[in-house]
C-alpha positions in Angstrom: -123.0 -8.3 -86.5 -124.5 -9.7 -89.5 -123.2 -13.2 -88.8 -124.8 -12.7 -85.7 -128.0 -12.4 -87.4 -126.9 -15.4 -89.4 -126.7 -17.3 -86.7 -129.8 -16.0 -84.9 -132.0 -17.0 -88.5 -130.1 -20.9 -88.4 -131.2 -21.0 -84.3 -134.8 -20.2 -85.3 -135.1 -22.6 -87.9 -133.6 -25.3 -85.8 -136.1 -24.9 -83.1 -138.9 -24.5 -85.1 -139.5 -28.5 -84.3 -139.2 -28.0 -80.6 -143.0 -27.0 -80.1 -144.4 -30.4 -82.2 -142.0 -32.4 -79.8 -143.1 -30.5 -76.5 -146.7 -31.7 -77.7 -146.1 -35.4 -78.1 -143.2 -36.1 -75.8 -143.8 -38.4 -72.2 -142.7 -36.9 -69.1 -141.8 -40.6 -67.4 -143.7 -41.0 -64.3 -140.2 -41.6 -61.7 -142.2 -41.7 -58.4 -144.0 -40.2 -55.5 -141.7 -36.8 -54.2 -141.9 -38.5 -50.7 -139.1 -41.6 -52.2 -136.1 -39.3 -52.0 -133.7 -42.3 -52.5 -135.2 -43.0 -56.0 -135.1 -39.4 -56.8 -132.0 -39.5 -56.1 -130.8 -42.2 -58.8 -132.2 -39.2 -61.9 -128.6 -37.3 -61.6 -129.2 -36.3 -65.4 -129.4 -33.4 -67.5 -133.4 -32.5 -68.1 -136.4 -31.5 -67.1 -139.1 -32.3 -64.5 -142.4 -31.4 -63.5 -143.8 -32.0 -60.3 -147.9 -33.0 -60.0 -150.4 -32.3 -57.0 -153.0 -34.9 -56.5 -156.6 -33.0 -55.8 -159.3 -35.3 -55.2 -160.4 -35.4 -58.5 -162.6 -34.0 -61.1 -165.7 -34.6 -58.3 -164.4 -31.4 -56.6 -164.9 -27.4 -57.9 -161.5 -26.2 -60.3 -161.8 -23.0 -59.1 -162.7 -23.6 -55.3 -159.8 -26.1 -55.1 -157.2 -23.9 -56.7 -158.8 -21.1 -54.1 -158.0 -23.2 -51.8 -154.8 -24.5 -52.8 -153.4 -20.8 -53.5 -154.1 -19.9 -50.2 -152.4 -22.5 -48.4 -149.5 -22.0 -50.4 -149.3 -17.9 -50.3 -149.5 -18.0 -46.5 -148.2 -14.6 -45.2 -145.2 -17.2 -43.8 -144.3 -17.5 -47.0 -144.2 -14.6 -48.5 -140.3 -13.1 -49.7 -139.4 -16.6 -48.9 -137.6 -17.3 -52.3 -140.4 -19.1 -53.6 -142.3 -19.3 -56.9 -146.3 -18.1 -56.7 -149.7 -19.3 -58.7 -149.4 -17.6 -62.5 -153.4 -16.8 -63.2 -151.8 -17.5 -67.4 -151.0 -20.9 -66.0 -154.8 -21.7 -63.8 -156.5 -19.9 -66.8 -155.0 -22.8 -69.1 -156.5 -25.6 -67.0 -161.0 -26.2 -67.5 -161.0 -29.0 -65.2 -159.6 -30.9 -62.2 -157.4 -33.0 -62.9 -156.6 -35.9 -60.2 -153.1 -35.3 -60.5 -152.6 -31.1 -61.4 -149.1 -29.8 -62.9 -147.9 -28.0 -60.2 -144.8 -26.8 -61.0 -142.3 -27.1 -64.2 -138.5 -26.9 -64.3 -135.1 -27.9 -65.8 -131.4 -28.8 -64.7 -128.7 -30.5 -65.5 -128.9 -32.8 -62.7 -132.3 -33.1 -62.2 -132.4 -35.6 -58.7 -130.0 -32.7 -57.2 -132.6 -30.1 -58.2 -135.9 -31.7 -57.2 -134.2 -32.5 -53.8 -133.6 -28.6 -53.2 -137.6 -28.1 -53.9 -138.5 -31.0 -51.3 -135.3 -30.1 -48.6 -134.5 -26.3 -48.6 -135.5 -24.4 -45.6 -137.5 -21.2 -46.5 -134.1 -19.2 -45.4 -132.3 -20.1 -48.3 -132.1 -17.4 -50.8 -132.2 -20.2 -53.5 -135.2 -20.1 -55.5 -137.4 -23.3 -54.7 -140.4 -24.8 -53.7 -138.7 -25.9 -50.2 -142.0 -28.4 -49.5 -140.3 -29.7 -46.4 -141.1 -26.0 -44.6 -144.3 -25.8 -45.5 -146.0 -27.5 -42.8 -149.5 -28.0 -44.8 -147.6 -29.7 -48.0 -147.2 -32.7 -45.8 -150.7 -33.7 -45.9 -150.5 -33.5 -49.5 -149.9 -36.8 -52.1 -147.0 -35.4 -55.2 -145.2 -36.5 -57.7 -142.3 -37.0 -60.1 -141.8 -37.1 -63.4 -139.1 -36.4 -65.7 -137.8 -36.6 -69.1 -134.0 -36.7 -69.9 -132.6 -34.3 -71.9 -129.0 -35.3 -73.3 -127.6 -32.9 -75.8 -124.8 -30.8 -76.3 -126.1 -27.6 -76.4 -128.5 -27.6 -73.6 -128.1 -23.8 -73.1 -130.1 -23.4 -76.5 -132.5 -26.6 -76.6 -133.6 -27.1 -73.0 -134.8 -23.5 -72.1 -136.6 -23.4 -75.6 -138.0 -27.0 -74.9 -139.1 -25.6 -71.0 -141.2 -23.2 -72.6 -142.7 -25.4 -75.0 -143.7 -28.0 -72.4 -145.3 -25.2 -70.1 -147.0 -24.0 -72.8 -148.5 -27.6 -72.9 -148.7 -28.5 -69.0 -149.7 -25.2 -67.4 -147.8 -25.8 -64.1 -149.9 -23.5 -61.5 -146.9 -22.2 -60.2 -143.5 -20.7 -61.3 -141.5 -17.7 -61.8 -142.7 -17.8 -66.0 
């Protein structure tokens, strides 16, 4: 047990840096979520985080995230397998943003992943956005971006990295 505990201490002061890089890193803008061939080409390890265009900073922050959350929590949605509004996450943001972090994720293919939040059908017990069956979400304008994350112990530096970046983002919804 105690080189457990060894190991745990050596983990903890290797990802000390992971907060400072979270808060300087670029998420590369890929594209609009409505070019699935291009998605398609990101089959790396990493992580993503899709963006909602509002209107801009003309409109209310809290009437348009009212309004937003209720399109999204529609009773036809509900036990759906699908990530909700985090009040943490809305309390983080103090203005509208034209493009707003709507969601936050990681996987080691990314382009597979992304296509399962625009594609899956609200059946699916797969945890995922499914855009496609959410008839409103067509009217809306999102986005892509992602970072690529190659290392060889992704299990410890990509969840810790994850956490870091929503810390910084504040993605609206999520399971975290």
């Amino acid at each position: 047990m105690h080189r457990l505990e060894q190991v745990d201490q050596q983990l903890s002061s290797a990802l000390k840096p992971i907060a400072d890089i979270a808060a300087s890193v670029e998420m590369p803008l890929i594209c609009l979520l409505s070019d699935e061939a291009e998605i398609a080409k990101h089959t790396y390890p990493g992580i993503y985080r899709i963006d909602v265009q509002t209107g801009g900073a003309s409109n209310n922050l809290a009437a348009w995230v009212e309004g937003f959350q209720a399109e999204w929590e529609h009773a036809d949605y509900k036990k759906s397998f699908t990530p909700n509004f985090k009040k943490k996450r809305i309390a983080g943001h103090t203005t509208l943003s034209e493009w707003m972090p709507l969601y936050l994720g990681k996987s080691k293919n990314v382009a597979r992943r992304v296509l399962e939040h625009i594609n899956l059908p609200l059946g699916k017990t797969t945890f995922a956005l499914k855009l496609k069956a959410r008839p409103a979400m067509s009217s809306r304008v999102l986005r892509l971006h992602a970072l690529e994350v190659k290392v060889k112990n992704y299990d410890v530096i990509v969840p810790a990295l994850e956490t870091a970046l929503r810390n910084r983002f504040h993605p609206l919804i999520g399971k975290q």
